[in-house]
N, C-alpha and C positions, 0 to 999 in steps of 0.2 A: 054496957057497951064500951066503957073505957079500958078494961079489963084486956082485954086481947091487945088492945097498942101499945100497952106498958110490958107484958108479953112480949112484943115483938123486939121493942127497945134492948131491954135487959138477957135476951139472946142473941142479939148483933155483939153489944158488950162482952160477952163472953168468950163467943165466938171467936172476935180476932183477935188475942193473941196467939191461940191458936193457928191461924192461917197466917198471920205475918212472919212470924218470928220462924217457923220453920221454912218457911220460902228464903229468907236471910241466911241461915243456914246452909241452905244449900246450895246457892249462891257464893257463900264462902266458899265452899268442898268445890264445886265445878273446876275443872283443868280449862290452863289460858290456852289463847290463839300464841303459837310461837313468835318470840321476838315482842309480846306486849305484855308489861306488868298487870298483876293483878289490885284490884283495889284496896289498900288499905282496912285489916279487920280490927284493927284494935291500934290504940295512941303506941308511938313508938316502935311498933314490928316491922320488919324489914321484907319488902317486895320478894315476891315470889320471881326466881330468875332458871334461866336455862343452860343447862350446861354450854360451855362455852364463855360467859358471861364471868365479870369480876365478880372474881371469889369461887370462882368455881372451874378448873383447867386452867388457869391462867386464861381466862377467854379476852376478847376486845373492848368489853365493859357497856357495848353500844345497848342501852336498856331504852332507847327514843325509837319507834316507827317498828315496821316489821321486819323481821330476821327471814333470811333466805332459808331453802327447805336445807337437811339435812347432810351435806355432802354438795350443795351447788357449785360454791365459791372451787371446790377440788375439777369442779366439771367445767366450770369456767376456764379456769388458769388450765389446765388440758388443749382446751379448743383454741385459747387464742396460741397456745405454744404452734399447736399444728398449724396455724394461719403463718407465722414467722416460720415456718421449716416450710411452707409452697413459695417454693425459686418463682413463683408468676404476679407474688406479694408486692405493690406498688410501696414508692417510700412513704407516702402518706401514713397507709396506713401501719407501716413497719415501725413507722415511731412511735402513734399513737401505742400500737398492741405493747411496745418495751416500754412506753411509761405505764400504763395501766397493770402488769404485771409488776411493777416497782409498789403499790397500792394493795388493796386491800380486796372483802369481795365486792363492797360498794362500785371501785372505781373497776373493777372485772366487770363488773353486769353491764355499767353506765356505756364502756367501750364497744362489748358486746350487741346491748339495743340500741346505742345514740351512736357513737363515734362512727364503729364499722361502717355501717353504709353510708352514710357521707365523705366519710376520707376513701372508701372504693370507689365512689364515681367521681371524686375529683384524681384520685390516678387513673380510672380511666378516661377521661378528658386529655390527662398530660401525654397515656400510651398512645390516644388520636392523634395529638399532636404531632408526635414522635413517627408514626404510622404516615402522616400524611406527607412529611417531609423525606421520607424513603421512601414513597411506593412510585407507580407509573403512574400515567393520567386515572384510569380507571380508578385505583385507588384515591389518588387525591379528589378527586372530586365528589365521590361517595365520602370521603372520610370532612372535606369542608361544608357537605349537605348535612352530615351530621353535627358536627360542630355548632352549625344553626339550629338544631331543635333543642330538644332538652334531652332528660336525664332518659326516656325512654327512645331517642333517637340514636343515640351514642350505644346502649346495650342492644339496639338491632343491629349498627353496626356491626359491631363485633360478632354478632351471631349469625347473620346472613348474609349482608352488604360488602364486608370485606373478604369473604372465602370467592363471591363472583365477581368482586375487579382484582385480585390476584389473578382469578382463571382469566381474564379479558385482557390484561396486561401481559400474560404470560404469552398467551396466543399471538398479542400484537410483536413481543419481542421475538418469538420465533420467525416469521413470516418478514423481519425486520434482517434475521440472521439469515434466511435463505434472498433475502437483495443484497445483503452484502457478499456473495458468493459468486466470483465472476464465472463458475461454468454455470450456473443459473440461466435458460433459456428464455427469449423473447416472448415466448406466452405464458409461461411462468412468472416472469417477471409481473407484467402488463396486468396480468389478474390481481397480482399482491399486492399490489401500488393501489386498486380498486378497491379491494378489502379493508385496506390501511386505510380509507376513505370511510367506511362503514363503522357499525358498530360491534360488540359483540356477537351477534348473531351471525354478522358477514365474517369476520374473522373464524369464526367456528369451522362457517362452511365451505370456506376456501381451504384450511387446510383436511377439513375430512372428506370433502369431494373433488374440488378442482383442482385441485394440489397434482393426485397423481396423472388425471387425464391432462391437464396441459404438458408433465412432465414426460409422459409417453409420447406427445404431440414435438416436443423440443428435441427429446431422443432421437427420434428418425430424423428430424429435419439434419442435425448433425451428423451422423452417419452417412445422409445424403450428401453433404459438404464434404466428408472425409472420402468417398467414391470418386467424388469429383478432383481431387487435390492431393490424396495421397500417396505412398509409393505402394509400389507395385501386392506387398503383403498386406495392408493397411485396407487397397483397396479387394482382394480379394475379401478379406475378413467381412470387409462393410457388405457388399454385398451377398455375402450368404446369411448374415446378422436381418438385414431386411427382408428375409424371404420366413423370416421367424416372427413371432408375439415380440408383444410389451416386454414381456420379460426376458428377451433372449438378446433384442435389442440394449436394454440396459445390464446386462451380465455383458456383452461385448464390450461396450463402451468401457468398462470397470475391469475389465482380467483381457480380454481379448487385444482392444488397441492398444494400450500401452506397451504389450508385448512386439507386436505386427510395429509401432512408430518407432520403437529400439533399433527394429533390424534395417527399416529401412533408412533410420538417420545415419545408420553404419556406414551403409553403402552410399547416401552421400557424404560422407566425408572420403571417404576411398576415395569417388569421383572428382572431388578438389581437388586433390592429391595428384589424380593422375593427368588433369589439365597442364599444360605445358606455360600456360600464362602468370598459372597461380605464382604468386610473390615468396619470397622470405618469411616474410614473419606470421602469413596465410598458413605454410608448407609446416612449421615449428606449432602451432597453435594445432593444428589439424592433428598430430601426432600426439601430442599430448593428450587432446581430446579422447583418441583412440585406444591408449592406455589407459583409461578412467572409467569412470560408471555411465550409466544412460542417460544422465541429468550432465554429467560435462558434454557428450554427443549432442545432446539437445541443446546447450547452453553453446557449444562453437557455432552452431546454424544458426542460432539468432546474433552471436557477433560477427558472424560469417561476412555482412556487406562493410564492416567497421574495418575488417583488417585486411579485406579485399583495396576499400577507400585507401588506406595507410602506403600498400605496396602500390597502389597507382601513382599516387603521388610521389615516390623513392621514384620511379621508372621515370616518370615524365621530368622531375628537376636532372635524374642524368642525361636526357635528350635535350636538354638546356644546354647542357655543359659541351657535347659532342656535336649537337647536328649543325645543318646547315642555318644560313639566315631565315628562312620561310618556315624551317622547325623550330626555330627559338621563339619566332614573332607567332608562332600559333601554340606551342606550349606554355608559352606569356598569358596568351587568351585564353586557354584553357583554364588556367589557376582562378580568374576572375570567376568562372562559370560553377567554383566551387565541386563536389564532386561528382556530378555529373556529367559539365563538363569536362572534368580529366575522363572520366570513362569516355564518353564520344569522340574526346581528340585521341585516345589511346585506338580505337576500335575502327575510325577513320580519319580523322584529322592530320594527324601521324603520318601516314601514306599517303596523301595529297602532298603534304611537305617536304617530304622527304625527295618525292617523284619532278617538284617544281627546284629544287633546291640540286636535284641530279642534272635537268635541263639544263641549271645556268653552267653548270660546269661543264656539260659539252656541247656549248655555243661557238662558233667559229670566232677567233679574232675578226676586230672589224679592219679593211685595206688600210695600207699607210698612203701618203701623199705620192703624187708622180714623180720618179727624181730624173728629171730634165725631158725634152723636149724630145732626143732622141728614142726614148720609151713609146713614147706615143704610137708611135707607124707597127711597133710589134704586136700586135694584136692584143688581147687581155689577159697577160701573162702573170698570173696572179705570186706573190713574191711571196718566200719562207719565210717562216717565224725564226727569228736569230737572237741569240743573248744579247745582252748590254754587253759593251768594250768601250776601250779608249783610244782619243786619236793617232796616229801613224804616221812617220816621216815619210820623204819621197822615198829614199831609197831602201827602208822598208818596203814600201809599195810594190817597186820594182824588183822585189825578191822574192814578195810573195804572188805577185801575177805570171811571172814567168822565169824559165832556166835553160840554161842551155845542157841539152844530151850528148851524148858522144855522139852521135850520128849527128849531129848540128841543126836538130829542129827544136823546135821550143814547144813543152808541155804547159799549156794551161794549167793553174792551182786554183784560180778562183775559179769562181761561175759566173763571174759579173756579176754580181748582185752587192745590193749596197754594204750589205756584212763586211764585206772585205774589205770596206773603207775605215772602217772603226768609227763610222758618224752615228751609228744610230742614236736618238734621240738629242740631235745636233739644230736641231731646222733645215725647212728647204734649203734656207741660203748657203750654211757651211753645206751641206751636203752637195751642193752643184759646184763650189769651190775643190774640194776634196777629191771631185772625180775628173777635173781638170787637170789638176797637178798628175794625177796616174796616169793618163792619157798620156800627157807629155814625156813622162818618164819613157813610158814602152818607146814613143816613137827613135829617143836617145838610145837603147841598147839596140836595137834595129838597124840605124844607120852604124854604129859600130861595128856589130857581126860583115855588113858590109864590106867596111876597108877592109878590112881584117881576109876577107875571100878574097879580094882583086891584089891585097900585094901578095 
């Protein structure tokens, strides 16, 4: 019975070295994983290495951890070159990729799976930034909602969030440039200012629907106002313009009126012109206008009441200078009233003044005093107006009252009247003295003619 177990022993014994030592063997022969030495076969032999490696290419010498596949590190340094030539490359990671390209393949991979993505979303954090502080409301406000989430709120951002507050912003500024446009109409208006109130959606739909229906709705109202108000081309235009569409309406207003408001600002300026009131420096402006383009034509009719104001005022300081009292004291008043009132004192004030200011100059003198008592009994013999003179001797007096003719009658020279005495503006008093003395006188040459008969 023992027989077989001593058997079994002494074929185990046999057995392995057989089974070990050829397993070791081949063990030796097997080929390594790249980039890791093989085990040591024997005292003193030197590792098994890979091209590339010192002593072999002049390689890196790196004989610790695993070696990249063959050609990576070329594929590497490729992709980060092409990351540095995209112009959309943040600085982050522009410096990272130019130092890792200074390195080797180790620090090429390391940039490639570590650095890259993290230095891309912190440049893109800084383009938010950047973003937020140029854009409109739309924009900053998506772009600081982002700002608050993380790394997957910021690349929605940019991928969705920011292409629709461009479009919401863009919309708000157009709608922004059609109010600042002063032919922009009342219901146009009114809607936009409403949208501007809104969001997105109302902004959209203002300008793809109500946009052109109020815009149609302002057209005619215009047209209507240019019927009512323009000259005579302007309004035929406008009324055949409203017997038309939306579109024929707005094709007049754009080519038709401007043509029709040229001719007829022509023909008021001609009209200025040939007013008889029109001023000086009205009559020079008007002509110039008329030699010029349809922007000066149009540009004299709105300074039209400025140089109309200028020559009123010339006119009324020379009624100052010429007219009567009642024209200077209402041209005085006129200035205060600014130019309105010159226009009304020109239009009638003027002629009221003028017309008070003729009465006083043909007003009768008022009577002088009675001169003497004799006057009285002749009924109401009203006396002539006589110059100023000075006073007269008797025998003046008596030369100029009377003369002897040849036929021996005496011609009256005066009229009686106080003139002849040379008193006027003497006083009662001298003046009853004055007509005494002449009395006396006549009665002297009188009784002389006398003797003078009888001898």
């Amino acid at each position: 019975m023992k027989l077989p177990r001593v058997s079994t022993v002494v074929a185990a014994a046999v057995l392995a070295p057989a089974v070990l030592f050829p397993a070791s063997a081949s063990a030796a022969d097997a080929p390594q994983p790249t980039g890791v030495s093989g085990p040591d076969t024997a005292s003193g032999s030197a590792p098994d290495v890979t091209p590339g490696d010192d002593g072999v290419n002049g390689g890196p010498g790196n004989s610790s951890g695993p070696k990249a596949p063959e050609g990576q590190e070329q594929r590497d340094r490729a992709e980060i070159q092409k990351i540095l030539a995209d112009k959309d490359t943040g600085r982050g990671v522009r410096e990272a990729a130019e130092k890792a390209l200074r390195g080797g393949a180790a620090e090429l991979r390391h940039f490639l799976t570590v650095e890259l993505p993290r230095n891309r979303m912190d440049d893109l954090r800084v383009k938010l930034t950047q973003t937020m502080d140029g854009g409109g409301p739309a924009v900053r406000a998506a772009a600081s909602k982002a700002l608050d989430g993380g790394d997957a709120a910021v690349l929605r951002f940019f991928a969705q969030d920011l292409p629709a507050a461009q479009a919401e912003d863009a919309d708000r500024a157009e709608i922004q440039k059609i109010l600042a446009d002063p032919n922009t109409g009342r219901g146009v208006r009114e809607a936009a200012q409403k949208a501007l109130r809104g969001g997105a959606a109302e902004l959209r739909h203002f300008l793809t629907v109500e946009l052109a229906k109020n815009r149609a709705d302002d057209n005619r109202v215009k047209v209507s106002q240019i019927l009512a108000t323009g000259g005579r081309e302007a309004r035929e235009g406008a009324n055949k313009a409203l017997d038309g569409s939306d579109a024929d309406v707005a094709k007049w207003l754009a080519e038709g009126w401007p043509a029709a408001e040229a001719s007829d600002n022509r023909v008021a300026v001609v009209a200025s012109l040939a007013d008889k009131n029109t001023g000086p420096h009205t009559v020079e402006a008007a002509k110039k206008a008329l030699a010029g383009t349809p922007a000066d034509v149009a540009q004299f009719l709105r300074d039209l009441p400025k140089l109309r104001a200028t020559d009123n005022r010339i006119k009324v300081s020379q009624l100052m200078e010429t007219g009567g009292p009642a024209v200077r004291a209402a041209a005085a008043k006129a200035f205060e009233g600014g130019d309105a009132g010159i226009a009304a004192f020109l239009a009638e004030g003027w002629a009221t003044a003028r017309a008070a200011d003729e009465a006083a100059a043909n007003k009768p003198a008022d009577k002088p005093a009675d001169q003497g008592a004799g006057q009285q009994g002749q009924g109401a013999q009203r006396p002539q107006a006589v110059q100023q003179a000075g006073l007269t001797t008797a025998a003046d007096t008596a030369a100029t009252t009377g003369a002897t003719t040849g036929s021996g009658t005496t011609a009256a020279a005066g009229t009686g009247s106080l003139a002849a005495t040379g008193t006027e503006g003497l006083g009662w008093e001298a003046g009853g003295a004055a007509a005494a003395l002449a009395a006396g006188a006549a009665l002297v040459a009188v009784s002389r003619r006398r003797r003078s008969t009888e001898s």
